[in-house]
C-alpha positions as CSV (number, residue, x, y, z in Angstrom):
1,X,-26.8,3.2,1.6
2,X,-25.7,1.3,5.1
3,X,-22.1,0.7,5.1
4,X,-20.3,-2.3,5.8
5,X,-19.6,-2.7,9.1
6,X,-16.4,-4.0,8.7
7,X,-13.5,-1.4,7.7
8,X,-11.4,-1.5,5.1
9,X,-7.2,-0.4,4.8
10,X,-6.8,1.7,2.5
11,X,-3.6,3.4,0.7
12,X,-3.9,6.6,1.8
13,X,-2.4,8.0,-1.7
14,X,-5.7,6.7,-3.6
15,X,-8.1,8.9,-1.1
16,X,-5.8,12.2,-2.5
17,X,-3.1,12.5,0.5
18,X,0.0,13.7,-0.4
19,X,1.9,10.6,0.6
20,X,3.6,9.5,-2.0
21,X,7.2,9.5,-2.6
22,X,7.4,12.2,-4.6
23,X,4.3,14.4,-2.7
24,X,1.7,13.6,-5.8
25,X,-1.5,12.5,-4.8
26,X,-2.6,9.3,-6.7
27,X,-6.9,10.0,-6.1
28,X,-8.5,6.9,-7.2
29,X,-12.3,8.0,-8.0
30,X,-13.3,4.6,-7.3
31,X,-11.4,4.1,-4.8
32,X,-12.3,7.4,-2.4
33,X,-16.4,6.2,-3.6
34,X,-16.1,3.2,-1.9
35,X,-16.5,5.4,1.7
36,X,-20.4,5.4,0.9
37,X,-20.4,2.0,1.6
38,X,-17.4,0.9,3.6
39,X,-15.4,2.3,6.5
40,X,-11.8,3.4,5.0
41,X,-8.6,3.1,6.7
42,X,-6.2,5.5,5.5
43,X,-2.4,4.0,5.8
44,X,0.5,5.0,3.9
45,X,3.5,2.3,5.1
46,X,6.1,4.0,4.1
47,X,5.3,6.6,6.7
48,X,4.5,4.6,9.2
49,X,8.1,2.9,8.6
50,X,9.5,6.6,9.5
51,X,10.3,8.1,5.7
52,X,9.5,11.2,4.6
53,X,7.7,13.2,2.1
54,X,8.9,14.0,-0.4
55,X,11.5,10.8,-0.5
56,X,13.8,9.2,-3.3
57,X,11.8,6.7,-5.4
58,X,12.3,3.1,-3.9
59,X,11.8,-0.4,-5.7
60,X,11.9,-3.7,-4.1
61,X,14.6,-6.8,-5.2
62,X,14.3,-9.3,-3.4
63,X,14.5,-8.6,0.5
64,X,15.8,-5.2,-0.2
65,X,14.3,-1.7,-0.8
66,X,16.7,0.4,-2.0
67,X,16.5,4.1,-3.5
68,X,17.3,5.4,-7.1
69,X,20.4,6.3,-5.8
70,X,21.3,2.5,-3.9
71,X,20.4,4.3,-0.2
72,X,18.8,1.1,1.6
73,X,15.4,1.2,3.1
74,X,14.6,-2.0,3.4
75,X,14.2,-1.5,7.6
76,X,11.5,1.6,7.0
77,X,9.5,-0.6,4.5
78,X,9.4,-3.7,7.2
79,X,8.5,-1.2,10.3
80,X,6.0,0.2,8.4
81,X,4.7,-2.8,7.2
82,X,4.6,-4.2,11.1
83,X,2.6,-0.3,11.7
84,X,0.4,-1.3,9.1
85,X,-0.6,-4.9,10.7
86,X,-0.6,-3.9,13.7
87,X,-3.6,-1.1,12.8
88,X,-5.4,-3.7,10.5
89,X,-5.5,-6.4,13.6
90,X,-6.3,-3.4,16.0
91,X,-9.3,-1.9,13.8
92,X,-10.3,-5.5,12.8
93,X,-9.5,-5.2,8.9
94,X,-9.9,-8.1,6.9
95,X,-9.2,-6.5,3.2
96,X,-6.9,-4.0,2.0
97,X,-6.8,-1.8,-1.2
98,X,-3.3,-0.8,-1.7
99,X,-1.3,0.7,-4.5
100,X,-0.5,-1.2,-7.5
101,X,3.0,-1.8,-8.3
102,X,4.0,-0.2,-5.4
103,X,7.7,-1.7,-3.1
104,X,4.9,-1.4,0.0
105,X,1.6,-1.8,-1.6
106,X,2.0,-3.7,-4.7
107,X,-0.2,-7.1,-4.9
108,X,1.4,-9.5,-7.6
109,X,3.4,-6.9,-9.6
110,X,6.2,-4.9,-8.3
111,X,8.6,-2.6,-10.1
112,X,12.1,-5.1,-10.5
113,X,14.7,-2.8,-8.9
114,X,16.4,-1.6,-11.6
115,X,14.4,1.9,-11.9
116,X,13.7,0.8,-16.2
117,X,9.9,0.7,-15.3
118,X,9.8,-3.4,-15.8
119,X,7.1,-4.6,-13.6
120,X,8.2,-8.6,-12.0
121,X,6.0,-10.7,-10.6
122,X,5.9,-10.0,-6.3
123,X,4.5,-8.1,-3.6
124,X,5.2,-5.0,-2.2
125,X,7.0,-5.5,1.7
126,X,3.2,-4.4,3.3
127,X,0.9,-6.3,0.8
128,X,3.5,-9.5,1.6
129,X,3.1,-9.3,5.5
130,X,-0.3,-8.6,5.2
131,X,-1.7,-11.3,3.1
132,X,0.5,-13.7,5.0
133,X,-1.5,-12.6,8.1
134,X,-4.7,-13.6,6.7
135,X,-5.7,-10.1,5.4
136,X,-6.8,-9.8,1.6
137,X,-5.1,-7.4,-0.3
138,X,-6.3,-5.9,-3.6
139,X,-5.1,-3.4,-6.0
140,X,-7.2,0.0,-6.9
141,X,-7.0,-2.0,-10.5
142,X,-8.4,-5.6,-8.4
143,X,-11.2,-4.1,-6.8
144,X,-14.0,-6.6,-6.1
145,X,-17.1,-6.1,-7.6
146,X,-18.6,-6.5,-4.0
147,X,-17.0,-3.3,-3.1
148,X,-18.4,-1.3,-5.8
């Protein structure tokens, strides 16, 4: 199969890197396929914004990231987010598949701040900048069927 010639962001979490905020790989089967037919972008925002791994779960309220224990983040999820558009416009990404849910990745559903698991309405700080850039931004649940 030729691949597409045009590459795609990808949360690096869904290809198996241990990126996440707590070091756990999130593999996406479908997700990692999708390199027999696209070029894959591996970007995890939340290192790019200078935060390590492991690191204290965040959620997003409003404008804010903030961890479990109130630390704020919110200046690490923006800078990250600016990393992650600035790679996409450099490697001439038009579509992003980012983590669902996610206070960087999520793409209409975020967690609501409180740490009780209730998912809000929202985008993560990445998906945000990124769709309002002109980049389209799926979820490994939103997939396109073209990408499969």
């Amino acid at each position: 199969m030729q691949k597409n010639s045009e590459p795609v962001l990808v949360s690096a979490c869904l290809l198996g890197l241990r990126c996440r905020y707590d070091g756990v790989p999130r593999t996406n089967e479908r997700v990692r396929a999708l390199a027999e037919s696209c070029v894959l972008i591996p970007v995890c925002p939340e290192q790019l914004g200078g935060l390590p791994t492991p690191r204290p779960p965040s959620e997003r309220s409003g404008d804010h990231v903030l961890t479990k224990d109130g630390t704020t983040v919110t200046d690490a999820f923006f800078r990250g987010a600016e990393e992650t558009l600035l790679l996409a416009r450099m490697l001439g990404c038009k579509t992003a598949i980012l983590k669902a849910n996610s206070p960087s990745c999520g793409c209409e559903t975020v967690y609501d701040g409180t740490f009780s698991g209730r998912l809000v309405p929202g985008d993560g700080v990445t998906a945000e900048l990124l769709k309002k850039n002109g980049i389209a931004v799926y979820t490994e649940e939103t997939v396109p069927d073209r990408f499969l």
